[in-house]
C-alpha positions, 0 to 999 in steps of 0.5 A, a space after each residue: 463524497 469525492 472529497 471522502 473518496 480523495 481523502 481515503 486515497 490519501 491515506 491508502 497513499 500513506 499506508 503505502 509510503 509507511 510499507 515502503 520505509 518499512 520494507 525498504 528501510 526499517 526490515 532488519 531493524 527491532 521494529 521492522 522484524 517485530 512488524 513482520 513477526 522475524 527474527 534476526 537471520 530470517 530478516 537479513 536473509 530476506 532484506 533484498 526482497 523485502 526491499 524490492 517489495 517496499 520500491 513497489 509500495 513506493 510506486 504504488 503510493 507514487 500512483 496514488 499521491 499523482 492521481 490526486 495531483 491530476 485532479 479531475 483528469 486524475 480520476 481513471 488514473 485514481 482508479 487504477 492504482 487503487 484496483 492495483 492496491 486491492 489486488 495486492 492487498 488480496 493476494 497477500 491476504 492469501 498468500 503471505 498474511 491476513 493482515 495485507 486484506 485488512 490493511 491493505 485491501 480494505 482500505 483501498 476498496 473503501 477509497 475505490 468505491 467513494 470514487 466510483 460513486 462520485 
């Protein structure tokens, strides 16, 4: 079971480095304004927030690849940044889009429970 949970957390890890290229990075480009569902001046007028939420996707991912890394003194810290994940995924699930629940929040609580039970 823990290594479900550890691999689970790897791709919650993953998801998070994709948000972070594509909000740091892709926003403004056909495939990013396709993702957000944008159009060229709503993208360029929102490149510095969507950047700066992609750096915190970054460290969210950061977290997570570190947790794993510490392996089994890795465990509170695994905890905690995914609960950090399932927050975000939830609140964007309300506040911004549907989708940050499914993609986000799911997938984090999925991991946070394997680790929880091993």
């Amino acid at each position: 079971m823990k290594l479900a949970a550890d691999i689970l957390t790897g791709l919650v890890a993953l998801l998070h480095l994709y948000f972070m290229v594509l909000e740091m990075f892709l926003w403004e480009s056909a495939y990013g304004r396709r993702v957000f569902r944008q159009s060229p001046e709503q993208a360029a007028s929102s490149k510095v927030l969507a950047a700066n939420q992609g750096l915190y996707n970054g460290f969210l991912a950061a977290g997570l690849v570190w947790s794993l890394l510490m392996g089994p003194a890795g465990r509170p810290v695994q905890i905690f940044f995914l609960c950090c994940v399932v927050v975000a995924g939830v609140y964007g699930g309300f506040t911004a889009t549907r989708k940050a629940f499914w993609f986000q929040a799911l997938p984090a609580f999925a991991a946070l429970v394997g680790v929880l039970s091993t």
